[in-house]
N, C-alpha and C positions, 0 to 999 in steps of 0.2 A: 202763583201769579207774580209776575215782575213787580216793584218796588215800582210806587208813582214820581211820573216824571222827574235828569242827570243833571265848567268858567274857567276859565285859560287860567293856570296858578303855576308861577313858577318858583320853586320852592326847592332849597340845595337838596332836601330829606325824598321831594318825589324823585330829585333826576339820581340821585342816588340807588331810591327801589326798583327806580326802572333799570336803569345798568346792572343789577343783579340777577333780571330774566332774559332778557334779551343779548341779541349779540349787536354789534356795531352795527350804528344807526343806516348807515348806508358805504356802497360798495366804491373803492377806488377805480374812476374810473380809466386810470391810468395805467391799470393791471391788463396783460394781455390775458383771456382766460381762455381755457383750451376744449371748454364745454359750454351748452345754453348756461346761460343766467338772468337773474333778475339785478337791475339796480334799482337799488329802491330806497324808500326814507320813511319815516315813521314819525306819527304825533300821538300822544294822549293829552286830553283835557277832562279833567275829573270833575264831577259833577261839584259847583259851589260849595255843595254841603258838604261834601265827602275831600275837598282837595289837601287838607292840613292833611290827610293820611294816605292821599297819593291815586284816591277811587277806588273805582270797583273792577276794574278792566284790566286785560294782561296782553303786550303781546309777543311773540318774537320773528324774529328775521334774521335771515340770512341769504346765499346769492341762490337758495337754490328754493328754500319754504319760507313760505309766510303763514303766521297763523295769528287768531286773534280768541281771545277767552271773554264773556262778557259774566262776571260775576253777580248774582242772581240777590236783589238787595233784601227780601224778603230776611233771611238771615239774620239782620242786624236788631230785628225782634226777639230772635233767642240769646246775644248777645255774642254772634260769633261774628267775625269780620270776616264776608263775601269775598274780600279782594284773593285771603291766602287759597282760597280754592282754584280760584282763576291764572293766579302765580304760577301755581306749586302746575297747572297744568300745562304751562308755557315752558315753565324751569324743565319738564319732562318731556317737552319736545328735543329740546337741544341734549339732553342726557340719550337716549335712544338714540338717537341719529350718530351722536358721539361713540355711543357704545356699544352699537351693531347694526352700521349702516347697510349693509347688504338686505337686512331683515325687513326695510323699512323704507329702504330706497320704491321711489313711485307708487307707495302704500299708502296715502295721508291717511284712511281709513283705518288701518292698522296701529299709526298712531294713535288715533282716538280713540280708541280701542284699548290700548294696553297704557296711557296716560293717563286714561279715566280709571284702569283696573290699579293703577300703582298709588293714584292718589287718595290718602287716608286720611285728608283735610275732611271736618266737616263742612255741608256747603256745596252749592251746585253752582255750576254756569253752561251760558251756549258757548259755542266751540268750533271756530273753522280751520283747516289748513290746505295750502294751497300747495302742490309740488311741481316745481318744472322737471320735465325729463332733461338729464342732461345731455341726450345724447340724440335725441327726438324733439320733432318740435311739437312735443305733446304737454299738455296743462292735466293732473290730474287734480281732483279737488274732492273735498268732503266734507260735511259739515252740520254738525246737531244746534237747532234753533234758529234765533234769527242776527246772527253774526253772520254777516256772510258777505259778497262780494261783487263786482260789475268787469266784466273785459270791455275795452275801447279795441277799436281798429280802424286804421286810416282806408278807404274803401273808395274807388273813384274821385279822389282829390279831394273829401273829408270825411271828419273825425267820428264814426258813429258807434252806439252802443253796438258789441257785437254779440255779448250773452248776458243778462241779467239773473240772478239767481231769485230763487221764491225765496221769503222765510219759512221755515219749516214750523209751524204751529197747529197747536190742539184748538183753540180759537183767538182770538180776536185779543193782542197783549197778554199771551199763555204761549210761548214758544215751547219746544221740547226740551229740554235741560237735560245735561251729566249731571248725575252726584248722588247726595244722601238722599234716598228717597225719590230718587228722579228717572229718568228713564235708559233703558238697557243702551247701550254705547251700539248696539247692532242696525239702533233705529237711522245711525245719520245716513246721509243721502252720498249719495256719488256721482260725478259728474268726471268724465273724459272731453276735454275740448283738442281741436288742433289748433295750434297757435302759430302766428306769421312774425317775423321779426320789428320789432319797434311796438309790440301787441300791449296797452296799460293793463294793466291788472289791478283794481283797485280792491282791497280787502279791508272789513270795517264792523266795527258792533254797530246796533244800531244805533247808539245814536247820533249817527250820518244818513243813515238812510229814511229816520223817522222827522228828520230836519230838511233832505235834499231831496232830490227827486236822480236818479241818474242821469238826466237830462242836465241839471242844476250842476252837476259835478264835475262832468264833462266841460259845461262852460268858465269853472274855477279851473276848469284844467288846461284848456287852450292857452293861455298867456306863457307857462312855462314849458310848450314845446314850440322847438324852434323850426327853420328851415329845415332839417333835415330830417326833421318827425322823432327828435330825441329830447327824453325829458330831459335837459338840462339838472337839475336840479330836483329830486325827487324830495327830499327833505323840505325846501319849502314847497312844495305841492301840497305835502299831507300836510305841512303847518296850515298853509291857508285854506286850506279844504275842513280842518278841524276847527281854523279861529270862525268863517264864514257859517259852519252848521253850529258852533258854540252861539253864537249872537243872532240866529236867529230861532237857536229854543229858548232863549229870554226874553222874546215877542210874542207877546199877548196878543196882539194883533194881524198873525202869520197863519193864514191858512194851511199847516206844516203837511205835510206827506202823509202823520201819522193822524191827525185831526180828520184826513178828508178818507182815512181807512176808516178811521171810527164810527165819520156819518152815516159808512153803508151798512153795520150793524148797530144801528142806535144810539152808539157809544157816545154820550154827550162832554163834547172835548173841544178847543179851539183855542190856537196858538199852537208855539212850536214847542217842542219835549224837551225840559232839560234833563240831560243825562252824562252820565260818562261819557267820552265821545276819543273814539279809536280808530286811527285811518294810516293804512299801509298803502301807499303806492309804488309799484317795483312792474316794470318796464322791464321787456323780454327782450333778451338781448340773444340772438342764436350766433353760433359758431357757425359761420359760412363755409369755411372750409371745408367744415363734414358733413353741412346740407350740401355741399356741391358736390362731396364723394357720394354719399347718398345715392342723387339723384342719376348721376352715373352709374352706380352701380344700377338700378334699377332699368335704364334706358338699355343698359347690356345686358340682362334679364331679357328682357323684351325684346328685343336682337333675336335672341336663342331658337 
């Protein structure tokens, strides 16, 4: 069972832990890149209680995966700190991918997989990773519990949800977990999307989605895409997307996403959740040049 309900703390020792899992917060977007990518940016805000040691949540990024670990607080009973499991499974994202990416390329599953078999922390968490193809404008995704994630797509001149993901739970605040004592890494879910250029990807523990509604998210998200349908500025997106779900799992008074799951199993709960609160947003960026060979080649196929 999760830890009962996760405060924006900025603190030299968290932006420290964090720069030791992760890769650079977001992409230059000055760079020509010669394959799909994501530009993206990244917040964590650690639950009040837990912020002197940086929470419970892991994530990393980079131009082509995103993934997020939500470290499982239960733990903190036998007096093991939740967070090194959820680290140590983010730090193992970027080690694989580094050290035999053929293996693992368009596999997020595979990741999870062999991250969860390499890590001997004890301690569980849920676990998403998100892969763009680099060379396809295909989204693969995977992901144990309820860490997981929303596509946007601009669609007839606006911005609408284009995929929502389920959380994956045994019941009702019991998601499925990695780890000690927790469930086989075979169980997480898999998900193939096709995805169109400028497509948000927003990737998150919950607690974003136990605070927002994807509807709610999208509308912190309009302000930072511009005319052109590019997020400007993905960094503060997930800042303000993390400070807006932070302050209102501090409202007692907040009919939250997760309070009105509650009511339809009895669960008696109301306000918003405070939790850890983890929010990746990274915007698809496609190589036109080899959508445009692509689609060429294909139209000459079809010739034949």
């Amino acid at each position: 069972m999760r830890s009962s309900p996760k405060l924006f703390y900025s603190h030299p020792l968290l932006l420290l832990t964090i720069s030791l899992f992760i890769s650079s917060i977001s992409c230059d977007t000055t760079f020509q890149f010669s394959h799909n990518h994501f530009y993206y940016g990244a917040e964590l805000i650690p639950h009040p209680e837990k912020a002197h040691r940086g929470g419970e949540d892991a994530y990393f990024a980079n131009n082509y995966v995103l993934a997020v670990a939500d470290g499982v607080g239960g733990w903190n009973n036998y007096g093991i700190d939740p967070a090194e499991y959820a680290r140590t499974l983010c730090r193992l994202v970027g080690i694989l991918l580094k050290n035999d990416d053929a293996k693992y390329h368009n596999n997020p599953k595979a990741i999870i997989k062999e991250a969860a078999y390499r890590n001997v922390n004890k301690g569980s968490a849920t676990f998403v990773v998100v892969y763009l193809d680099r060379d396809h404008p295909i989204l693969r995704t995977s992901y144990v519990g309820d860490s997981i994630y929303v596509i946007y797509r601009k669609e007839e001149g606006k911005w609408k949800i284009f995929f929502e993901a389920d959380e994956q739970q045994k019941s009702f605040n019991f998601p499925y977990q990695l780890g000690v004592g927790a469930d086989d890494p075979e169980v997480a879910w898999e998900f193939t999307h096709d995805v169109e250029d400028k497509d948000i990807v927003v990737v998150a523990s919950d607690g974003l989605f136990d605070n927002m509604t994807p509807e709610q998210v999208l509308n912190e998200l309009l302000p930072f895409i511009d005319e052109s349908d590019e997020v400007k500025d993905p960094k503060a997106a997930a800042d303000m997307l993390a400070k807006v779900a932070y302050n209102l799992s501090l409202d007692e008074q907040y009919n939250s996403p997760f309070a009105k799951r509650g009511e339809k199993v009895n669960f008696g709960y109301y306000g918003g959740k405070s939790d850890d609160i983890t929010v990746i947003v990274g915007q698809v960026r496609l190589n036109k040049k080899r959508e445009e060979k692509e689609e060429a080649r294909k139209i000459g196929q079809d010739e034949l």
